[in-house]
N, C-alpha and C positions, 0 to 999 in steps of 0.2 A: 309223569314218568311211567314207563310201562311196567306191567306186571309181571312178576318170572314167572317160570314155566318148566316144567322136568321132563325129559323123556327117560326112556331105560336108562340111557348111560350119560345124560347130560342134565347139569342144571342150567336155566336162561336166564341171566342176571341181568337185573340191569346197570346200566353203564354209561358215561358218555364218549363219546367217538368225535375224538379230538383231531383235525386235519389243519396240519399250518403248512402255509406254501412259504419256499424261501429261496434263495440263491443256494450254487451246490457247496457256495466255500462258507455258509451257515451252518449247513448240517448240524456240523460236530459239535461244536459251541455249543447252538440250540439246545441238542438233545442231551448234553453231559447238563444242562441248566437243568432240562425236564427231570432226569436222573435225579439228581439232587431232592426234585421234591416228592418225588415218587418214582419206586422202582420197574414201575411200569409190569406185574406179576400178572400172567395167566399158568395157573398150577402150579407146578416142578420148574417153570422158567421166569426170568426175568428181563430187561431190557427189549420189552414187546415191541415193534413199530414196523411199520414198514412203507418203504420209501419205492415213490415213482421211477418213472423216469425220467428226464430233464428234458422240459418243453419251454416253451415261448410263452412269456408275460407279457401281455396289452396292456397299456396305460397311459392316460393323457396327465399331467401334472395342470390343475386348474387353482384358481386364488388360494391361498392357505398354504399351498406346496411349499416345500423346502426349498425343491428346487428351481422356482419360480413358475410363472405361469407360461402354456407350452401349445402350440398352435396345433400340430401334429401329435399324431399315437405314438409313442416308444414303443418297442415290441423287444423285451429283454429277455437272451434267450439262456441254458442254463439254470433255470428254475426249477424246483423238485418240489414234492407236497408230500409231509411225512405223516402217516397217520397211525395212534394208537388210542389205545381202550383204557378211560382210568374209571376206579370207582363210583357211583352215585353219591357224591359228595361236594356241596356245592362249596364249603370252605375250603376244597380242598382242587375243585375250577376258579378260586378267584382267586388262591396263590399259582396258580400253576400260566393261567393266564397274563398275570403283571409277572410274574417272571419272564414266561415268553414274550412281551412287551420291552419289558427294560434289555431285554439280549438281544432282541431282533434289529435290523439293520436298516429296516424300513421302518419313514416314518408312522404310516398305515399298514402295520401286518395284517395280514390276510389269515384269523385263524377263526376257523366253523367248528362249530360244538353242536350235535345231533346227539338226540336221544335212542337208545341202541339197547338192545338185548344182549349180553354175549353169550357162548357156552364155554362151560366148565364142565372138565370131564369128573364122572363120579368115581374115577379112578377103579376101576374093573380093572381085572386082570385079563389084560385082552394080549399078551405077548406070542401069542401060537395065532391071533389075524391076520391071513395072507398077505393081505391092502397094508398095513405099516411097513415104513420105509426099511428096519429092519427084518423083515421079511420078506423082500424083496432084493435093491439094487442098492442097501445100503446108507447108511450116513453121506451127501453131498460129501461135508466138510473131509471125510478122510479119501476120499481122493483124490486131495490136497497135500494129503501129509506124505 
């Protein structure tokens, strides 16, 4: 695992950087599963993740397939790969892993686990820096509302 690391205003924690690829009508499933066993927290927020765009999956189905064995590539399109940051906690990737296993739709999910630093902020009181969104053009979400 790697080793954290401080600057001024951040701590570098370590982490793992969890990426599962899925169809787009998993998503929600999925990640209400991931919920469940972790709230998925960076600071003041929670339900961390974020999601591709939907691209094209290549696969040949060979002996052992479900769906039998398949001469040609599938190329299935509709595909997203959501990626978030949980803790350095291996008990806490091998429930999160057979969860995302028993929920996933594929008989082989496709989920990568990389070793990852994240930051955390050391919670300065940084509300008068120009660069934050509220000091600028605002919250996305309210103009929505």
């Amino acid at each position: 695992m790697l080793s954290p690391a401080e600057t001024q205003s951040l701590h570098l924690v370590p982490c793992y950087l969890v990426e599962i690829q899925m169809p787009l009508e998993d998503v929600e499933r999925i990640m209400e599963a991931v919920a469940a066993v972790t709230p998925l927290r960076i600071g003041a927020y929670d339900n961390n993740a974020f999601q591709s765009a939907p691209g094209i999956e290549r696969y040949r189905p060979r002996e052992g397939a479900v769906a039998g064995v398949e001469a040609g590539t599938r190329q299935r399109p509709g595909v997203a790969a959501i990626t978030f940051q949980i803790d350095a906690d291996q008990a806490l990737l091998a429930r999160l892993a057979e969860t995302i296993f028993q929920i996933h739709s594929y008989q082989e999910p496709t989920i990568l686990i990389r070793e990852a630093l994240a930051s955390r902020s050391k919670g300065l009181d940084d509300r008068d820096n120009p660069h934050r969104w509220w000091n600028t053009t605002g919250d996305w979400k309210k103009a929505e509302a």
